[in-house]
C-alpha positions as CSV (number, residue, x, y, z in Angstrom):
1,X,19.0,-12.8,-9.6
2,X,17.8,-15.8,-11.8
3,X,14.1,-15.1,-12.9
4,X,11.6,-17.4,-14.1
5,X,7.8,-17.4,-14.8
6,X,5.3,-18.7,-13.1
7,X,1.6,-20.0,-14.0
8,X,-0.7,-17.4,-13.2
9,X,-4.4,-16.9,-14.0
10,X,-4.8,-14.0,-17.0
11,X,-6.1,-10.7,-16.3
12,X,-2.9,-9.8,-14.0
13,X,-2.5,-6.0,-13.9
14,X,1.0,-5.0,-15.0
15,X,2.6,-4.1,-11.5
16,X,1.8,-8.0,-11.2
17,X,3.8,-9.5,-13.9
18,X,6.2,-7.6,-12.9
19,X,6.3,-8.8,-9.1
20,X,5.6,-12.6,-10.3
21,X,8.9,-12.1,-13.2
22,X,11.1,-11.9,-10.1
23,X,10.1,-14.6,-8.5
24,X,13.2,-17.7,-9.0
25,X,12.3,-21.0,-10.3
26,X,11.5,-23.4,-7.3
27,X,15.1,-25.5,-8.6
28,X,17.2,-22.6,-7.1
29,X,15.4,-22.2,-3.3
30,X,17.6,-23.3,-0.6
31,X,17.9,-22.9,2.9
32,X,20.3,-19.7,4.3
33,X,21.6,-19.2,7.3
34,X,20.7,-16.5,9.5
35,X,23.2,-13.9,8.9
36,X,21.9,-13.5,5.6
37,X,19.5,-10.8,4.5
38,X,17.7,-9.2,1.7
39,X,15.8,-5.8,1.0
40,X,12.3,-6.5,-1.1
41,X,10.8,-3.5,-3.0
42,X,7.5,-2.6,-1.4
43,X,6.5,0.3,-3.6
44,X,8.5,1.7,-6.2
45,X,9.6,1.2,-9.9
46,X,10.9,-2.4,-9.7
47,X,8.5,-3.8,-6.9
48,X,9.3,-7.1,-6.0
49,X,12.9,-7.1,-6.7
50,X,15.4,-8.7,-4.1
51,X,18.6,-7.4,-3.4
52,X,20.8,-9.8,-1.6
53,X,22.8,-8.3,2.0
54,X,26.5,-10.5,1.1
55,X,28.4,-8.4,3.5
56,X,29.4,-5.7,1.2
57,X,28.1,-2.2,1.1
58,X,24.5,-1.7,-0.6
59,X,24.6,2.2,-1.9
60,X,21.0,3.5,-2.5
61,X,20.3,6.5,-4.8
62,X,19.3,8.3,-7.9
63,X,22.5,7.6,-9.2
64,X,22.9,4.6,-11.8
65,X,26.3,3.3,-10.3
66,X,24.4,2.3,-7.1
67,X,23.2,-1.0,-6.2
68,X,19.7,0.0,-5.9
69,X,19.0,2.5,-8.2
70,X,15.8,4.9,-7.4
71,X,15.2,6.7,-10.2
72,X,13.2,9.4,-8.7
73,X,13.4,13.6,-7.7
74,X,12.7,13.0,-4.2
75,X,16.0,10.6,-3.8
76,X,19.2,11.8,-3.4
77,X,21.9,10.3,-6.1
78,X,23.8,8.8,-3.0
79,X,21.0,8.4,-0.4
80,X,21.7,5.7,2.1
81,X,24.1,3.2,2.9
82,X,23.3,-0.4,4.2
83,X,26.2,-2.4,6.0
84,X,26.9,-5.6,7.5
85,X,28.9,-5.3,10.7
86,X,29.6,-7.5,13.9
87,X,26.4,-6.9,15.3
88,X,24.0,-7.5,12.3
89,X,23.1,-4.8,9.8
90,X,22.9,-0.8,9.5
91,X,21.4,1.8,7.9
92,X,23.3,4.7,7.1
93,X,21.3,8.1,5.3
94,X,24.4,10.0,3.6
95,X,22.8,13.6,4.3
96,X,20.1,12.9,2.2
97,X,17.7,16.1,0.9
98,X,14.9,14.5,2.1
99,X,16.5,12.3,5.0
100,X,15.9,8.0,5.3
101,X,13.1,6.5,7.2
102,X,12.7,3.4,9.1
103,X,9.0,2.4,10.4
104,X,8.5,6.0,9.6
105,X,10.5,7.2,11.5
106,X,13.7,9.8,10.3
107,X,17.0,7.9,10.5
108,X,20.5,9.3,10.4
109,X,22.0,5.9,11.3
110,X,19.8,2.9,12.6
111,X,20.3,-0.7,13.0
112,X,17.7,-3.1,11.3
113,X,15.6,-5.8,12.6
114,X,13.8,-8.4,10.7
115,X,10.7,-7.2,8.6
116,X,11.7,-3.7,9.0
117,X,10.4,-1.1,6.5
118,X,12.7,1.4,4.9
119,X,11.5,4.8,3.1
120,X,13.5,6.6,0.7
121,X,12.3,8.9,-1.1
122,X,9.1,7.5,-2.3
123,X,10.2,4.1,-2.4
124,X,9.6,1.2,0.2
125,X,11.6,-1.7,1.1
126,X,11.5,-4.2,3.9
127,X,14.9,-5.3,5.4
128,X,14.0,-9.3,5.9
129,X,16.4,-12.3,7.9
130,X,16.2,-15.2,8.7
131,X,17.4,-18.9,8.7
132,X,15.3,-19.2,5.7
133,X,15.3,-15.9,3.8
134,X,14.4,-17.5,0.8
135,X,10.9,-18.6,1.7
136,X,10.3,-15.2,4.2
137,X,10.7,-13.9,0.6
138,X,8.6,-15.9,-1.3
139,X,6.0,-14.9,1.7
140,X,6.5,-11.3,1.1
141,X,5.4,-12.1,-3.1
142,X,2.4,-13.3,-1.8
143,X,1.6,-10.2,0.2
144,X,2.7,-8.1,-2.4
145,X,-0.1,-9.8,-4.5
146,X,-3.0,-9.3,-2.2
147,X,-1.5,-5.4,-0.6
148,X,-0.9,-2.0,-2.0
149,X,2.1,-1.8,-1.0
150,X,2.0,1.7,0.4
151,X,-0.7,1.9,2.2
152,X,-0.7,-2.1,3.2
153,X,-4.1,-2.0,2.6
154,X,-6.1,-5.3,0.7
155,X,-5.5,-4.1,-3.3
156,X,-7.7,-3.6,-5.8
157,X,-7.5,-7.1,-7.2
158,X,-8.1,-8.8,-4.1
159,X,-10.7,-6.4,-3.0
160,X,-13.1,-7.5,-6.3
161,X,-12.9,-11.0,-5.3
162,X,-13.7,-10.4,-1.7
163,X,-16.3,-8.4,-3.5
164,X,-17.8,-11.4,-5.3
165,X,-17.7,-13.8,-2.5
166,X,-19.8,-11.3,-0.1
167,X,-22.1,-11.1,-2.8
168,X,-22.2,-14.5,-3.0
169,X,-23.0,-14.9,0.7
170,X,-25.3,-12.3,0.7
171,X,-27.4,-13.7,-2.3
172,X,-27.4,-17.5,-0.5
173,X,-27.9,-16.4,3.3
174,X,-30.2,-13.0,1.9
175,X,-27.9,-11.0,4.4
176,X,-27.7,-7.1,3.9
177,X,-24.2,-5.8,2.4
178,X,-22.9,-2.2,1.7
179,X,-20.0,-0.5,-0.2
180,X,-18.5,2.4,0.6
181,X,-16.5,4.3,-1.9
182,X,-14.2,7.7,-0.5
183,X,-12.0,9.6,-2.2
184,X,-9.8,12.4,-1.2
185,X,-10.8,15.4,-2.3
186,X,-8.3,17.9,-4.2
187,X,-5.6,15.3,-4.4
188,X,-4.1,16.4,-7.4
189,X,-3.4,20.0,-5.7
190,X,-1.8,18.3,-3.0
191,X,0.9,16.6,-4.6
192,X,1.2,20.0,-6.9
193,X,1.6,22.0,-4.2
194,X,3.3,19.9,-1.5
195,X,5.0,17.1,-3.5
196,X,4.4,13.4,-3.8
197,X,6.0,12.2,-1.1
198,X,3.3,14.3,1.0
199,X,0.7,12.6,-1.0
200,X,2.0,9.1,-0.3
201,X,2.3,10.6,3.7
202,X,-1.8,11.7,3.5
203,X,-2.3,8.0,1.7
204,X,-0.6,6.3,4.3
205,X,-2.7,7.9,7.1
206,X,-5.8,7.8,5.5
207,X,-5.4,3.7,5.3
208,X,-4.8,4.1,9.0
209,X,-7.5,6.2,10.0
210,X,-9.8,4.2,8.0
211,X,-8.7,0.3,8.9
212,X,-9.2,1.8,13.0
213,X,-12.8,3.0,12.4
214,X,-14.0,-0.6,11.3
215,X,-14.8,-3.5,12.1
216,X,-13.0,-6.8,11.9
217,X,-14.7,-8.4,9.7
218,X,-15.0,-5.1,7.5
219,X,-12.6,-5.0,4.7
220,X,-10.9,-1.8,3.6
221,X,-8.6,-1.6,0.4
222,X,-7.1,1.0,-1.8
223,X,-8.8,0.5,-5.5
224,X,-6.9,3.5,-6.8
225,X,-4.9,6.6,-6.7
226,X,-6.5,8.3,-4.2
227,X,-9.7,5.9,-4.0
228,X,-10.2,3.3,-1.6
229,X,-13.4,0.8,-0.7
230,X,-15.1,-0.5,2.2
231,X,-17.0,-3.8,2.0
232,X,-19.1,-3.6,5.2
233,X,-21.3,-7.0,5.6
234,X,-24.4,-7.4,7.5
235,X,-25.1,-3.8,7.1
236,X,-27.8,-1.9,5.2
237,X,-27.5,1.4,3.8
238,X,-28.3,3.4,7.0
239,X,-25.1,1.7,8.4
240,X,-23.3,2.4,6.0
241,X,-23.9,6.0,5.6
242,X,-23.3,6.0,9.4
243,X,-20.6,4.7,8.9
244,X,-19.4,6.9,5.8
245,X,-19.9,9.8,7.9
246,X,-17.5,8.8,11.0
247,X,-15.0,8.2,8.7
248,X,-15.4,11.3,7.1
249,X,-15.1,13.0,10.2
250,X,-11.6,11.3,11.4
251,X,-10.0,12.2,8.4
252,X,-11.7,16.2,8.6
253,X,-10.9,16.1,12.0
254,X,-7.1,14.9,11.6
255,X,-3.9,17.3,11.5
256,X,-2.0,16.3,8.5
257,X,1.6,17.4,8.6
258,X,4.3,16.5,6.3
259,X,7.8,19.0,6.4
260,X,6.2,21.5,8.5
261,X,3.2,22.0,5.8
262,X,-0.2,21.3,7.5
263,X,-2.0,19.9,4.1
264,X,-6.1,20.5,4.8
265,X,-7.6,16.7,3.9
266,X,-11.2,15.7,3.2
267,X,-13.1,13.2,1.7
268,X,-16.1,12.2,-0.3
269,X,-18.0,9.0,0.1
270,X,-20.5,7.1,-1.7
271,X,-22.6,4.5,0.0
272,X,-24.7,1.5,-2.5
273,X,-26.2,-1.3,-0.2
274,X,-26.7,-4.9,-2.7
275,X,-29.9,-5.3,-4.4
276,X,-30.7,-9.4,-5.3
277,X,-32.1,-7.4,-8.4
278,X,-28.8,-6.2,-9.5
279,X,-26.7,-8.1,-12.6
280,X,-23.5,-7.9,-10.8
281,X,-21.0,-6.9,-8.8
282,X,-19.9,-4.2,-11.4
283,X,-23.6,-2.8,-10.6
284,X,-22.6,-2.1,-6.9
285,X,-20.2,0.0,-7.7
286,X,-21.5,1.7,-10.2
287,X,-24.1,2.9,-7.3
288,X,-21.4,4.0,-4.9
289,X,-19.4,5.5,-7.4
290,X,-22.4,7.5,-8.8
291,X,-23.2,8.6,-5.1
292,X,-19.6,9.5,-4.6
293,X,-19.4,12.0,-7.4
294,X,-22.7,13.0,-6.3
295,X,-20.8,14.0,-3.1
296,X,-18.0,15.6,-5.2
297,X,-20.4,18.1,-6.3
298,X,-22.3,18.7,-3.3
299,X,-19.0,20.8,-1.9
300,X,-16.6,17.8,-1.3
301,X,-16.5,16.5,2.6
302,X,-20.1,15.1,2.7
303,X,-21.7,11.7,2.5
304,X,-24.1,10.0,-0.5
């Protein structure tokens, strides 16, 4: 595919430059009929790439001779198949090690419908068609600028400008506002000992649990590995640790499975309500994060 740049404020992490480098010069969008397709990396090595559904075969694996190359353990060097036929288009796993997933769930052979996601290994696409492919595309860029694409929770970028804006309101309207900070306890020992695809399976759950115990106007993201953030509006501290504490007994109260393995999960929490005193946003978190690992070394599994 053609690549081209576009103009971009500075400070973009890496992952996005890399997502914006794909994107093709406006010159080359045009309209496609509806029997064409495209898978869009989600998560992986090359997120954001396109890979154009012409009709012929798309082989997916570790292998470097494929179309979509996955460079990665958990994928199989010929992993799964994608093919046009009459009816529309097919996924195929080729006895995969570690099988092919659609929606999450395991696949041996599955026909796909428009905005469908597709696991392999630990990558993610999303099987898109339409009579316009080309600007469902573009559309998917922009999500992949404002979501992690694993957990399809709000990223860490757009969770620090959400951050500045509520404490914007909060400063003009002298509303309350809280952050909560949680992070999973032991992660490390859990990819180590079960793998990293059953860390990205507890990630993806944990952004589930979490975005149901909220409210609307509540925003959750993932800020890093294993961290994510809760911006909770119109709530004071005692909320907020309230809060902290039902959602650190959903996840201690969940039954994590991945392969048969049930992987014991907890997390930590840190909970800073916004001072008018403070210098900035960065002063928030400092607070919840100071509380957090005040958490981490009360035993893990509490609330600060």
């Amino acid at each position: 595919m053609d690549t081209g740049t576009v103009g971009v404020d500075t400070g973009l992490t890496a992952l996005e430059s890399t997502v914006l480098t794909q994107l093709a010069p406006a010159s080359s969008v045009t309209a496609e009929p509806a029997r064409h397709a495209c898978l869009v990396v989600l998560f992986g090595a090359e997120i954001g790439r396109r890979i154009a559904l012409d009709g012929r075969d798309v082989v997916i694996g570790r292998a470097a001779s494929n179309d979509l190359q996955l460079d990665n353990d958990s994928v199989s060097r010929t992993h799964a198949i994608v093919s046009r036929t009459p009816h529309g288009f097919v996924l195929r796993d080729q006895e995969s090690t570690n099988g092919s997933f659609v929606n999450d769930q395991p696949v041996r052979e599955r026909a796909l419908k428009d905005g469908d996601q597709i696991r392999i290994g630990r990558a993610m696409l999303k099987f898109l068609t339409s009579d316009n492919v080309e600007a469902q595309y573009h559309e998917e860029i922009y999500r992949l600028m404002t979501l992690d694409g694993l957990t399809q929770l709000y990223n860490r970028r757009f969770f620090q400008e959400s951050l500045e804006r509520e404490i914007e309101r909060s400063r003009r309207y002298k509303s309350p506002l809280v952050l909560v900070l949680a992070d999973v306890d032991l992660f490390k020992q859990i990819n180590d000992r079960y793998g990293h695809q059953a860390g990205d399976t507890v990630l993806r759950k944990i952004a589930v649990l979490l975005k149901s115990k909220v409210r609307t106007n509540d925003l959750v993201a993932r800020i890093g590995g294993e961290e994510f953030a809760v911006l909770v509006p119109a709530t004071r501290r005692q909320g907020g640790l309230a809060l902290a504490d039902k959602l650190r007994r959903t996840v201690a109260n969940e039954r994590f499975v991945h392969d048969g393995d049930t992987i014991p999960v907890s997390l930590s929490l840190g909970v800073a309500e916004y001072d008018a005193a403070m210098e900035s946003s960065d002063t928030l978190v400092k607070q919840a994060d100071e509380r957090l690992y005040e958490a981490k070394h009360a035993g893990r599994n509490t609330v600060r």
